[in-house]
N, C-alpha and C positions, 0 to 999 in steps of 0.2 A: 504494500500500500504506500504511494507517496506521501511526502511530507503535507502538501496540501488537503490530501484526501482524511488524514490522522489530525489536522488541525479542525479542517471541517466537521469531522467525527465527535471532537470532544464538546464544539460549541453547539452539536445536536444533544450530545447528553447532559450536557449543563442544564438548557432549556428547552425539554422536551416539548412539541407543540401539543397542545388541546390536553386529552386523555390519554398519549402515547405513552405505553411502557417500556420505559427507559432500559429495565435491564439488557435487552441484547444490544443497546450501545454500549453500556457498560462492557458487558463481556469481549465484542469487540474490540472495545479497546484497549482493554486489560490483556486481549491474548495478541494484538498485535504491538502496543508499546504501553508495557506497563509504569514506563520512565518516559514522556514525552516532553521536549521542549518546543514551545511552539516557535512559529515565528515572528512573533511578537516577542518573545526571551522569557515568556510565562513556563513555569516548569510546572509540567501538569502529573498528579500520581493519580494511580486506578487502583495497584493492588495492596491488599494488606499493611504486608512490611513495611513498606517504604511510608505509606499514608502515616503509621502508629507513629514512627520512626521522625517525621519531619513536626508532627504537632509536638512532640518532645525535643524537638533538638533545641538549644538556647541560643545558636546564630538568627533563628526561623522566627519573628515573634510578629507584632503587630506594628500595622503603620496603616498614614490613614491614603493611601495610594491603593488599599485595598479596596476602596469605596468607589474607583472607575469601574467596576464590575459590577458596580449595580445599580449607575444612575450615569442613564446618557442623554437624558432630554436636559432642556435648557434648564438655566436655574434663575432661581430669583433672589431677593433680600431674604426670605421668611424660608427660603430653603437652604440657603448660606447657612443664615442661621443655626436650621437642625440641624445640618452636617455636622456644624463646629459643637456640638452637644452630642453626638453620636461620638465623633473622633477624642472628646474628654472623659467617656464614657473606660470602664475598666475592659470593653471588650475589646477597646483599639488602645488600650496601654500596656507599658510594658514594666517588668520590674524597676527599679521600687514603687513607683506608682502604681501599678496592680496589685502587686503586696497590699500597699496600704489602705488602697480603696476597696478588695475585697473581702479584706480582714474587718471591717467596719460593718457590712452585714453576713458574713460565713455563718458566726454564728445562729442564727435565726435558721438554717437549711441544713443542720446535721440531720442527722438520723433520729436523736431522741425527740428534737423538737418539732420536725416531720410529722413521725407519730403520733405526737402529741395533739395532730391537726385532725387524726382518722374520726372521730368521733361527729369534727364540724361537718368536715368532708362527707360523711355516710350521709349525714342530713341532705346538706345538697342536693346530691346524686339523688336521694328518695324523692323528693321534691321536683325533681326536675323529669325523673322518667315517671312519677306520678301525671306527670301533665301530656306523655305518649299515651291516649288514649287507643283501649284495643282493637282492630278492624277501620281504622281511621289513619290515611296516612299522614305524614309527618314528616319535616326536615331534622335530622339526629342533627346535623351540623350548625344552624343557627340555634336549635332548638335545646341541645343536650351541649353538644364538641365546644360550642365556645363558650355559652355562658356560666360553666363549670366554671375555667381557670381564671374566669373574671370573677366569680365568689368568691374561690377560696386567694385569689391574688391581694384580694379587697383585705379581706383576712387577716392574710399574712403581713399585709403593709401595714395595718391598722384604720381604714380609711372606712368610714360612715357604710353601711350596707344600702343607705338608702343612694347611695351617690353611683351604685353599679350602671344604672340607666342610664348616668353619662358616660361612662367608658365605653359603651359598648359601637355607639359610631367615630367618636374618635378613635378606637380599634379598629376598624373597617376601613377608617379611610387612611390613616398612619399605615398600616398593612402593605400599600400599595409599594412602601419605600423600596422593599425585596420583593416587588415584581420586574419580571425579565420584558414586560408590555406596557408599562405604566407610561402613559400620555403625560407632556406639561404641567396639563388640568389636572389628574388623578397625583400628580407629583405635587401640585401646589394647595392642594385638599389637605394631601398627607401633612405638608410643613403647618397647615393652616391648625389640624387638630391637634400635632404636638406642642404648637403653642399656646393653645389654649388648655392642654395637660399641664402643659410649665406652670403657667398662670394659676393654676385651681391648687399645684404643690407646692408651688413656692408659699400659696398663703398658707395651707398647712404646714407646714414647716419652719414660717413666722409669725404670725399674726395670730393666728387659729392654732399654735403648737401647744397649749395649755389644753385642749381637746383631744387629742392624741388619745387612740387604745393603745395600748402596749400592741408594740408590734416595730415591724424593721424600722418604719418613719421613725419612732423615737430613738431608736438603737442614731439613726442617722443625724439627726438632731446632737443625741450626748455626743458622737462624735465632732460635729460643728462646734460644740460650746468647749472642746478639750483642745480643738485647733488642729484637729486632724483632718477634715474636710471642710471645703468651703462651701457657702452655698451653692454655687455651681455644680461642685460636686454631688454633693446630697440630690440633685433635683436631677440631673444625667444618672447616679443609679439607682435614682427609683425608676426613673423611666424605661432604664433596662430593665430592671428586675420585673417591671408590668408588662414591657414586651415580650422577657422570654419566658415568663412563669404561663402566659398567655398562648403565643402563638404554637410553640412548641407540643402542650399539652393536646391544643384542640384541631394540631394536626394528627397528633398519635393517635386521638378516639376515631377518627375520620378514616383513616386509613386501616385502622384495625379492624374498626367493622368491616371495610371493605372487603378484605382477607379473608374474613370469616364467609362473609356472603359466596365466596370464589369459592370453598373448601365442602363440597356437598357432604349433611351427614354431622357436620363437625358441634353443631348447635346441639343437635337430639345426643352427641358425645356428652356434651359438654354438662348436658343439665343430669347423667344418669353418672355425673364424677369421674369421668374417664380423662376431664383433662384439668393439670395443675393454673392456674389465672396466673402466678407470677410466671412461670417460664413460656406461656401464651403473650403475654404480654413483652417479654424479652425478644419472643421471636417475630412480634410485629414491628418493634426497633429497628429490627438487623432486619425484614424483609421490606419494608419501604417507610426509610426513617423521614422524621418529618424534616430535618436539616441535611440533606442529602451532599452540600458541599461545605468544606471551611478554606481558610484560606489564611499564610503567612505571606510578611515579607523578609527577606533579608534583610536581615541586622547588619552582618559584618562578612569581610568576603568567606567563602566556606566550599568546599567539596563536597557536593551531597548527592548520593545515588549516581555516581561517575558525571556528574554534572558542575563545572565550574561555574558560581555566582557571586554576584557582586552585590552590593548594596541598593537597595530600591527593587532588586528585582521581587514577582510574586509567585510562591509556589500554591498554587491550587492540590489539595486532597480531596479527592470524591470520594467521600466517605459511603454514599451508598454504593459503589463499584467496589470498595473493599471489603462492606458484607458481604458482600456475593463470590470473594474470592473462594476458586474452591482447594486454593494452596492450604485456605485458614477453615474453610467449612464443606462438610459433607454432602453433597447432591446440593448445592447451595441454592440453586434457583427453584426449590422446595418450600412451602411455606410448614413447617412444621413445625406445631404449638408442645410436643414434644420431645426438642429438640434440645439435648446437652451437649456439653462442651468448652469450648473458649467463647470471648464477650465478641464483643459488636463494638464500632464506633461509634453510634451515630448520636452519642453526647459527646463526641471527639477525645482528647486525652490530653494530656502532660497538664498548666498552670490553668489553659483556659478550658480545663474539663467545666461542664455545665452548673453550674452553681443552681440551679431546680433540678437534680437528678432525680433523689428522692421524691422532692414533688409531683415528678408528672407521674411519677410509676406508682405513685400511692393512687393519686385522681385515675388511674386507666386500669389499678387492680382495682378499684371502690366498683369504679361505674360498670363493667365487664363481672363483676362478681354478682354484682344486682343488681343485673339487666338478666342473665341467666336464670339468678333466682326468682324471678317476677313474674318473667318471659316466656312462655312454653316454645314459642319460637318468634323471628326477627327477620322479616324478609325485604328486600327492595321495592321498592313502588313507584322507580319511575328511574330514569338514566340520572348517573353521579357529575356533577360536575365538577372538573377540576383548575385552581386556582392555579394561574399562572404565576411565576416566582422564579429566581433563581438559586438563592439562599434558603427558602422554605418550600416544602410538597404537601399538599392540605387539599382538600375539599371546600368550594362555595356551597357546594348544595349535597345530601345523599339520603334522596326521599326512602324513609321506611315503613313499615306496618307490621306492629306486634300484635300477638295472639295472647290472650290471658293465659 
């Protein structure tokens, strides 16, 4: 295959069109250059090794040259703007700055304080598949997939429950920012609701901070009043932590289901105990994760995968091409609920592993454990529609109809 045919290759699997299934680009391109530079000087990984291997190396880390990848229409003042609040953000920092800024809310996302969420979380989840009524169909994806991680994010932040009703289109239309199709218009929508997210945080976080539930805002606040975060900061990673506690989760439900729906049999398994919800839910990660790409830049010059680089340049991991390696997994292009073994990328790994790891996998075993339990069965009712993106893989739409 030529250089040109391998570069056109990987920019079909980046941004799959419509509802196409990405994996036989992947594998494509995994069996014919699982090291590819393009020419452009982007050094692109498909499989396993190499992907684990670059999100951990310390040359490899963040810069904000990674943001041409996902914003190519014009820009304006109010998109200026977000950028320069994305790029402050701990996702595009690098040590000591990401040290420090995500030492400020880590703790709030261990494991015990996770847990400690299941109890809010089960409510939720009852609540919300309470309102799938049965023989009636329904959108899972507006209806159940998003407005879960917007409750318990609300939650987790400590932010008013009565206040969810306005996340929920400022999340729609902010969303747009990791689309691989986003118009001017849908790009200056997006800038337009994150600032008016700024605006609603910043007054919590000043004015309104004596209202505060416990929860990460105040953790962020005592960090402000000790001189460790500025306001800037504080108001960039909440806004991360609402982004990825958010889109993350309610693409994992979205695509999970789907899986399910493709696997004849597996639902009537599932309700008589034949199949475990955590390792189901591990294998809907690795079988079409919902952050399917990451991406570093070079730090400093380095040899990496017999490849020489230099500073500025950006290496892309396709994390979902490296689920599906079948160097690392067995019959890989399988969906098998399961399925033991070694892990999955696709909360990626080394500093910038997922800081909601815990989170979504508590929210996707809750809702999957008691939807089963409810459920006698969960079928499709009408074609899925899928959100275009480059950075994320999710569902707009995926009409269903439950049976009592």
């Amino acid at each position: 295959m030529r250089d040109n045919d391998l570069d056109a290759l990987f920019y079909a699997a980046l941004a799959p069109a419509g509802d196409q299934d990405p994996a036989p680009l992947y594998r494509q391109l995994r069996e014919a250059a699982p090291v590819l530079l393009t020419a452009e000087g982007v050094l692109v990984l498909s499989a396993f090794s190499p992907c684990e291997a670059a999100l951990r190396h310390p040359a490899l880390g963040k810069g904000a040259d990674l943001m041409a990848f996902e914003f190519t229409s014009a820009s304006s003042d109010n998109l200026e703007r977000l950028l320069g609040r994305v790029r402050a953000s701990m996702v595009f920092s690098n040590p000591p700055d990401h040290t420090r800024l995500r030492r400020a809310v880590a703790a709030a996302f261990t494991t015990a304080q996770v847990e400690a969420l299941g109890p809010a979380v089960r409510q939720r989840v009852a609540g919300l598949l309470a309102g799938l009524r049965p023989g009636v169909a329904s959108d899972f994806v507006p209806e159940v997939a998003r407005r879960l991680p917007l409750q318990v994010i609300a939650d987790l932040l400590g932010l008013p429950e009565d206040d969810v009703e306005l996340f929920q289109p400022w999340a729609a239309d902010f969303s747009a920012v990791l689309s691989a199709e986003a118009s001017a218009d849908a790009l200056e929508r997006a800038a337009l609701a994150e600032t008016a997210f700024v605006e609603y945080l910043t007054a919590w976080l000043t004015d309104r901070r004596e209202h505060l539930r416990d929860g990460v805002l105040m953790r962020l606040v005592h960090s402000h009043d000790e001189q460790r975060l500025t306001l800037e900061e504080m108001v960039s990673s909440a806004i991360l932590l609402f982004g990825a506690g958010f889109e993350t989760t309610a693409n994992l439900l979205g695509n999970g289901l789907r899986l399910v729906f493709e696997q004849e049999g597996l639902w009537e398994r599932w309700r008589s105990g034949g199949v475990d919800t955590v390792r189901a839910v591990e294998e809907m990660l690795r079988c079409d994760a919902p952050v399917p790409v990451d991406g570093r830049s070079v730090l400093e010059p380095v040899t990496f995968a017999g490849v020489d680089l230099v500073p500025g340049q950006t290496v892309v991991t396709l994390l979902a091409a490296a689920n599906r390696d079948p160097g690392r997994f067995k019959d890989p292009d399988r969906f098998d609920v399961g399925r033991e073994g070694p892990g999955h990328l696709s909360f990626a790994s080394g500093i910038h592993y997922c800081l909601g790891t815990h989170l979504a996998r508590l929210e996707a075993v809750t809702v999957f454990s008691e939807m089963v339990r409810r459920f006698s069965a969960v079928e499709p009712a009408g074609a899925p529609r899928r959100r275009p993106g480059l950075a994320l893989r999710g569902h707009s739409s995926l009409p269903v109809t439950v049976r009592a």
